[in-house]
N, C-alpha and C positions, 0 to 999 in steps of 0.2 A: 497294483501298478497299472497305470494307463497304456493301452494297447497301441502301437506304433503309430504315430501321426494322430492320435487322438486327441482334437483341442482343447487343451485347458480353460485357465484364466486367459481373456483374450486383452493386450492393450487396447486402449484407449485409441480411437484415430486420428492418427498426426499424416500430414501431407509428405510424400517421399519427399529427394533432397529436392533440391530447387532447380539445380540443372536440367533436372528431368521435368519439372514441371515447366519449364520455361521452351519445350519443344514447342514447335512451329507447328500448327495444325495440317499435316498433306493428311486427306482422306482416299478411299480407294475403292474402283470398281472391283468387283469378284474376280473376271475374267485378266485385271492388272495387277493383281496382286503382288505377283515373283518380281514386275517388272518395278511397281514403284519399291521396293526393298531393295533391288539392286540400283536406284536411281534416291535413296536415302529418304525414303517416305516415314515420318514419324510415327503418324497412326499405325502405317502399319507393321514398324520395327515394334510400339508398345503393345501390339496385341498379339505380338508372337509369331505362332503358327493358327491360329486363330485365321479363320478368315472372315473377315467381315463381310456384311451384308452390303450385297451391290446396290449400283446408283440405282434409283426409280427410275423408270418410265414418262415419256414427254405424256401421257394418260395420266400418269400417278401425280406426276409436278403440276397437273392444270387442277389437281384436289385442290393443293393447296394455295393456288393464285385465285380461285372461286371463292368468293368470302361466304357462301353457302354450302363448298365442300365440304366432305368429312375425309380425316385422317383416312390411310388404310396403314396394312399391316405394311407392306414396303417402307413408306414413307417414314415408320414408325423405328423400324429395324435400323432402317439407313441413321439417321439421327444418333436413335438411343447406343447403338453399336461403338459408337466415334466417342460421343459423351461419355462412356464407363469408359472406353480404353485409354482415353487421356486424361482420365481425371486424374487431381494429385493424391488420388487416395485409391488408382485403381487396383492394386495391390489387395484391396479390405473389401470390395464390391465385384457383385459378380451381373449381369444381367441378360435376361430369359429372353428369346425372341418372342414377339407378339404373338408367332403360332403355341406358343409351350401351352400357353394357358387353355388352348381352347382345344387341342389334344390330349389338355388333361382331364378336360369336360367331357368329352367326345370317350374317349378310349381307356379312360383309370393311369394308374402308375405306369404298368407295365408300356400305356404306348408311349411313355416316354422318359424309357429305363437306360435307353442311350443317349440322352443330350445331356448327359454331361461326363461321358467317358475321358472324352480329353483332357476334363481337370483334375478324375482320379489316375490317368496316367501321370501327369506330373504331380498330383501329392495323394495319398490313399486317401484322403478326410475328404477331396471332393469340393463340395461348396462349401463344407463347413470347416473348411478353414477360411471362409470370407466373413465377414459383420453386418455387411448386411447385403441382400438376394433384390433386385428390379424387377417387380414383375409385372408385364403391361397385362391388362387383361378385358377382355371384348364381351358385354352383356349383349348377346344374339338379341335376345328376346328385345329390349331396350334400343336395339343395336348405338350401344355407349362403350368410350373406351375409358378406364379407371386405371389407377397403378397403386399395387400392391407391394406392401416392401416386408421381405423376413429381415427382421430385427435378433441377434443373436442367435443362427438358426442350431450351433451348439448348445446352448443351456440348459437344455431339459436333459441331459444325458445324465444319468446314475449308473453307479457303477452297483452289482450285482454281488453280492458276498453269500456265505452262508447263511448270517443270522438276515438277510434280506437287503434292502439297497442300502447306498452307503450316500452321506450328506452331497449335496450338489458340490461340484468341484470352483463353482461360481458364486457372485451374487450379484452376478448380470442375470437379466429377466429376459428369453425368448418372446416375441410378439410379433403379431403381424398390421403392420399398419396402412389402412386404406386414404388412398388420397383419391378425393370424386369428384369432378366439379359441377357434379348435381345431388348434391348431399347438403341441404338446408339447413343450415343449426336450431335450436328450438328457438333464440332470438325472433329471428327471422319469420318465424312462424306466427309468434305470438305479435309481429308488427303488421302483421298483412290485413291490411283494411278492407278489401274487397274480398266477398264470400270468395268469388271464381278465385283471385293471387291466390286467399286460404288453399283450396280445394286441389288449385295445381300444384303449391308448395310441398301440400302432404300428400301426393301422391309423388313427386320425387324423393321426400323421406322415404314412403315406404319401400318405391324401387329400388334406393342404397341402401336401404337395411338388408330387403330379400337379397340383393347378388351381393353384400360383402359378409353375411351370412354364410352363404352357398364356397362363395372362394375360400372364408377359412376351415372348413370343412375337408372343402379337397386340399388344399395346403398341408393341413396337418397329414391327411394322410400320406400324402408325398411325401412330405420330410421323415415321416417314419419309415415308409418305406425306401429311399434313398438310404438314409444310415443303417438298414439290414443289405443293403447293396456295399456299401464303403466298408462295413464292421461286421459283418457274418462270422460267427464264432468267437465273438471277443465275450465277454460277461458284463455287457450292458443292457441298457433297458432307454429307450429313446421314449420320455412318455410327454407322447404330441398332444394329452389331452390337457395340459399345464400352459401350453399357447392360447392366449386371449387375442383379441381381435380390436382394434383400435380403430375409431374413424377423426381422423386429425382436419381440423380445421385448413382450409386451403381456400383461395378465392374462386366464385363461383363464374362458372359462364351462364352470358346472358342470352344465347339463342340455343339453336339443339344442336348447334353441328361443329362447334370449335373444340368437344371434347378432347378429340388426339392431342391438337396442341397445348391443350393445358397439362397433358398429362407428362408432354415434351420440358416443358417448362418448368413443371416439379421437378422433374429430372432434373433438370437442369442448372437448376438454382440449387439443389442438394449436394451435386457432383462437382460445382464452383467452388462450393464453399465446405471444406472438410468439417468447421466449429458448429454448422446447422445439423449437419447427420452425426455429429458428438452429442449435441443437446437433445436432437430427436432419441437419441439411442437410450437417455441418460434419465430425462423427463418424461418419456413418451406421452410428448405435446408437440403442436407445430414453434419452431422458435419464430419471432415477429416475421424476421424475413421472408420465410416462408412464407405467413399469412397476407404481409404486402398484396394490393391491388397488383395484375398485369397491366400492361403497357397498354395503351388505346391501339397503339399499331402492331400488337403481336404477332399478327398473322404476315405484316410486311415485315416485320423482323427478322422469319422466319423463313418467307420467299428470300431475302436478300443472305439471310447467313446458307440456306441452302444452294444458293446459283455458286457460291463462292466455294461448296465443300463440293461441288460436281467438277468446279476449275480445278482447284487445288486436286483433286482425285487423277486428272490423267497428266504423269509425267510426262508427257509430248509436250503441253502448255509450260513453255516457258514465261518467267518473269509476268509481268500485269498483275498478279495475284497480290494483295496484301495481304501481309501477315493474318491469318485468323487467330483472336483473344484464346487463349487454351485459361483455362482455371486459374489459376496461378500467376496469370500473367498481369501483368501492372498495367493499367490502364491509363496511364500518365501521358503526356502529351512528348514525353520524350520517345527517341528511339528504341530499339529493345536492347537489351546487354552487348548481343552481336554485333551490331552494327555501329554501336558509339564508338568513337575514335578515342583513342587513349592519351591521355594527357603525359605529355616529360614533366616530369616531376623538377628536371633541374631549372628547364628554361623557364617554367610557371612560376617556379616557388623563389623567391631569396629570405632567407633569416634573419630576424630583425628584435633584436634583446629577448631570444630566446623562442619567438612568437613564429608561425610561420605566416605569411600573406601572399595574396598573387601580386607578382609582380607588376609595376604600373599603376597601383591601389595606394592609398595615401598609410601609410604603416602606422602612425597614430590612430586609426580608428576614429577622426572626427567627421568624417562627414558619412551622416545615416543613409544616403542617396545611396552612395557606394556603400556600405558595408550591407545595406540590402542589396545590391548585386550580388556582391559575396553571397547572401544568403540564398540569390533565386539561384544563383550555380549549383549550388552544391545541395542543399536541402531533397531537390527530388531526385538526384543520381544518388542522396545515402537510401533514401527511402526503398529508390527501384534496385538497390545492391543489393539491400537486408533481408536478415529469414522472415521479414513482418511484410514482402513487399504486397503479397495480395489482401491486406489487413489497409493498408498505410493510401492516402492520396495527400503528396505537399505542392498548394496550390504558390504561385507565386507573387510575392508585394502586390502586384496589381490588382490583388482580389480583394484587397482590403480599401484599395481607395475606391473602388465600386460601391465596397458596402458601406463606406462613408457617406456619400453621395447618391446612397439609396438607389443608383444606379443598378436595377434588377436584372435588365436584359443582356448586358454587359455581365454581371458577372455570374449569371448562369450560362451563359456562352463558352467560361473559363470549365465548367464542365461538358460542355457536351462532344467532346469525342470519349469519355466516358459512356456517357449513356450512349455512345452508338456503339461501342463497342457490348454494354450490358444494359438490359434497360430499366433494371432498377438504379443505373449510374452509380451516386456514390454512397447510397443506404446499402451497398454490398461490402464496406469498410466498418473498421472502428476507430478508426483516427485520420481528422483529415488537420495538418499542418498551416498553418497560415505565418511567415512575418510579416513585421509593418515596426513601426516608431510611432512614438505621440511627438506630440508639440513641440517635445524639449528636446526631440533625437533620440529618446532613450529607445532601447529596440527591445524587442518582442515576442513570444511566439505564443499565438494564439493555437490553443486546441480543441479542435468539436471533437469527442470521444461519443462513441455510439449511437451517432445520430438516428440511427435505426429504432433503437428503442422509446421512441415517443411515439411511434405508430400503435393505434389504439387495437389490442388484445381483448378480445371478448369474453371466449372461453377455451380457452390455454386449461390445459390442469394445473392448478395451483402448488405448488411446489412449497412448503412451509418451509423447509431445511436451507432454502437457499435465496437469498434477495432476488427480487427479482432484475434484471440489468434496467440502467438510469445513462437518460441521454444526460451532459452534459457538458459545458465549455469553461476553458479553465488556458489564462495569462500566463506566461512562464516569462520572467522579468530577466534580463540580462545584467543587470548592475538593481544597487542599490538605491539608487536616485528614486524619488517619487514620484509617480505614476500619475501621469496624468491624460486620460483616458478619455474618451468621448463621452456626453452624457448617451445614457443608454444603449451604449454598447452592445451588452448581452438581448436587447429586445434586436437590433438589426442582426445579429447570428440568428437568432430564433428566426425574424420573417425571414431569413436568403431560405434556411433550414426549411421552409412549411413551403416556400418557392418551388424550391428544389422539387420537393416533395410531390407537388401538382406536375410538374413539368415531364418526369419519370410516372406518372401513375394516372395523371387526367382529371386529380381531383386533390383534396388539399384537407375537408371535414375528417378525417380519418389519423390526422396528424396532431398532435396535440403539443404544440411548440410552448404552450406554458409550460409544462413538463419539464424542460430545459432548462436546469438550472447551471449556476456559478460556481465554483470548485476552487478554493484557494489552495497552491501546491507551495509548499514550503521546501525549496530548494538550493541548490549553492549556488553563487554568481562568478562573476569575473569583471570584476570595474576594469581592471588593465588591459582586456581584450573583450567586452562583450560578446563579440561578433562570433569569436572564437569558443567563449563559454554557452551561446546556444547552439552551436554544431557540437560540441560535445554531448549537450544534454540531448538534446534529438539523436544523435547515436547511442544513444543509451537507450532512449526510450523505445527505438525500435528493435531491442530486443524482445522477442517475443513474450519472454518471461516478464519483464517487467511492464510490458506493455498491458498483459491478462493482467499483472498486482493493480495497476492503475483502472482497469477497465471494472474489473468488480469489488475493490476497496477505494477508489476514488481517494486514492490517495498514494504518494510515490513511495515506492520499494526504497529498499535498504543500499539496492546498489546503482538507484537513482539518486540517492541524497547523499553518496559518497561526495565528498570535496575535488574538487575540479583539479585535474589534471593538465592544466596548460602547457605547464612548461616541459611537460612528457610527449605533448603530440604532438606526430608528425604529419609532413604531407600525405602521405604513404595512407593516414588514418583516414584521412578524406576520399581518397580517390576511390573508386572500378577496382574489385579487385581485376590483378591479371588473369 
């Protein structure tokens, strides 16, 4: 029998409910802690009793306005601390402040056999009931900051019997994964045409090999020794020497001093997005996203999300603050849940042979002008309501008469409080929504489905057991009538697509828009209501479940190609929930 709180099989990481992920980011000084809690601070209601790591220093904050500063451990803390407690997976992650590591260099286990007391007071397992462990970590020698991640830090546990140990309770794999952003691929190596690039290249390989070397060494011994801490006298056996060492592909900095913030940024991009640290856990490779180029202005990113997480920190500051993006949060050009105003359902709607329409709208459905209103209404309040909302971006009509008209600037514009808000914008999605009409009014709903995955992967470890993910766009017809479509259509998706792509990253050779293929989906219509049968189907779609069948079978679920339900749905079906 397993020993009290001793972790099994672990699930899979799913994002808590949504409500919770849809908190408002307040962040908080040390010494305000009680006070923003009793003034409804969210960071600090989700990190408990937890005290997070105080504001920096106006010293610490000119690190990072210096485009030649280096990270410190403050800087580091204050960030990473806010990132794990609000993420929508914080529940599953746990993470180390910047001094953990270098007190574990410095002084063995023992010196740091109390930083994590507080979590086996609330559960005995400790860290290991988390999936995966952050651990920032400082090469003195180098003076480089890395970040280290324990990848199932339960799995190696056997259970001890008479006749010797007994089979793994898992067939999850323990690992520890380095992310470095001076860690050269052999690529790279082998393209360097000048002896001197050669000679610096591999002397950065050798640096990441000696210190992520060294870290998994002291790691394992920690985690063995923490589970003699958590599980002293139970009849296991923790054997840390089954932990392998991973160095995952990530993007490189290109001077010596931006390491902290790239290290920010992993973080960061792993903690937005729950399905990248499922695939890291699953594959142990970096998923595309991951590997994506950063932003040319990382570092202004970084100053600007920081001034914003010092305001938001002291409850005196009233109002001026805008909402900061938490994970989870929809990045859509609409309001957030809280603050949209609620539609009367009576005075909106009147019924009309069964059909519901807003009121004032022509109830035959013939003019496509209007029933694409209809669709810019409601399309991105289903999207921002659904379990898919930090998956989903639905752009409105207008984006498509941009891309008609090859108007580029224009409709990269219809993104950009996306990317301000994340600056990979909308390669953070798997479905971005578009309608529009042809010629003849027939309507439409265009979908780019994983635009992400046309970014060019070098050396991902190759996965045999599983396709690899396929960017592609795919027409969803609203009636029967005949399509009649622009010529080349699917090349102007691809150029907006490799636009985009430049516009978030600074460069555009790394995107492979031929990649981007066409997808016919075979689905049920509604000649008597179009308008009505693509809001059904997009409420379908953005179930998350069908949304994953479509994303890796490129092709619709069972309970996407159900027969349309019109004359069953209500207003009530469209709206906010209350």
């Amino acid at each position: 029998m397993l020993p009290p709180s001793l972790p099994g099989v672990r699930p899979e990481i799913r994002p808590r409910n949504r409500a919770a992920s849809l908190c408002r980011s307040t962040f908080v000084d040390s010494e305000l802690v009680e006070e923003v809690e009793r003034s409804g601070g969210s960071a600090a209601k989700a990190a408990g009793r937890k005290r997070l790591a105080p504001v920096p220093s106006e010293t610490d904050w000119a690190r990072l306005k210096d485009d030649e500063g280096k990270l410190n451990d403050a800087l580091l803390d204050f960030h990473l601390d806010r990132l794990a407690v609000l993420s929508s997976v914080a529940n599953r992650v746990h993470a180390f402040s910047s001094l953990f590591y270098t007190r574990l260099m410095e002084g063995g286990c023992k010196q740091v056999s109390t930083w994590t007391r507080s979590l086996r007071q609330k559960d005995r397992s400790g860290i290991f009931s988390k999936d995966v462990i952050f651990v920032p970590a400082h090469d003195s020698v180098q003076e480089h900051w890395f970040l280290a991640l324990i990848i199932h830090p339960w799995a190696p546990v056997r259970m001890v019997a008479r006749n010797g140990e007994l089979p793994a309770p898992s067939n999850r794999q323990t690992f520890i994964a380095f992310l470095d952003s001076l860690d050269p691929r052999l690529e790279v190596l082998h393209s360097a045409k000048e002896p001197y690039d050669l000679q610096a290249l591999q002397q950065q390989a050798a640096g990441a090999k000696q210190r992520q070397e060294k870290a998994l060494k002291l790691l394992q011994e920690y985690l063995k020794h923490e589970w003699q801490t958590c599980f002293a006298g139970t009849d296991t056996n923790y054997c840390a020497d089954l932990i392998q060492g991973i160095s995952l592909e990530v993007p490189q900095q290109t001077n010596m001093t931006d390491c902290g913030i790239y290290v920010l940024e992993y973080a960061r991009r792993l903690l937005d997005n729950p399905r990248l640290l499922e695939h890291l856990c699953t594959h142990q490779a970096s998923p595309p996203q991951l590997i994506a180029p950063v932003s040319r202005s990382l570092r202004q990113r970084w100053q600007k999300l920081g001034a914003r997480l010092v305001a938001d920190a002291d409850p005196r500051s009233k109002g001026a603050m805008a909402a900061i993006p938490t994970p989870a949060r929809s990045s859509a050009k609409l309001e957030s849940l809280e603050s949209l105003e609620r539609v009367d359902v009576d005075e909106v709607f009147e019924v009309h042979q069964g059909i519901d329409l807003p009121r004032g709208l022509p109830v035959d459905s013939g003019s496509p002008e209007e029933n694409l209103k209809i669709l810019d209404f409601y399309l991105p309040r289903l999207a921002m309501s659904s379990n898919s909302a930090d998956r989903v971006v639905a752009y409105e009509s207008l984006f498509y008469r941009h891309l008609l008209r090859e108007d580029w600037p224009q409709a990269l514009k219809m993104s950009s409080e996306i990317r301000r808000d994340m600056a990979e914008g909308i390669f953070t999605r798997d479905l971005i929504m578009v309608p529009f009409h042809d010629k003849n009014g027939n309507l439409f709903l265009a979908l780019m489905v994983q635009p992400w995955a046309a970014v060019e992967v070098v050396s991902a470890t190759p996965d045999t057991a599983t396709l690899p993910p396929s960017a592609f766009v795919a027409f969803v017809a609203a009636s029967k009538a005949k399509a009649d479509l622009p010529v080349k259509c699917l090349e102007k998706f691809r150029e907006y697509l490799k636009r985009e792509y430049a516009q978030c990253f600074g460069l555009a050779m790394d995107y492979h828009e031929e990649q981007i293929h066409e997808v016919v989906l075979k689905l049920p219509q509604g000649d008597k209501n179009p308008t009505m049968a693509l809001l059904e189907l997009a409420h379908r779609l953005l179930d998350p479940g069908t949304l994953d069948h479509l994303c890796s079978e490129q092709e619709p679920s069972g309970s996407l190609s159900a027969p349309l339900q019109l004359q069953e749905m209500k207003p009530a079906d469209l709206l906010l929930p209350e």
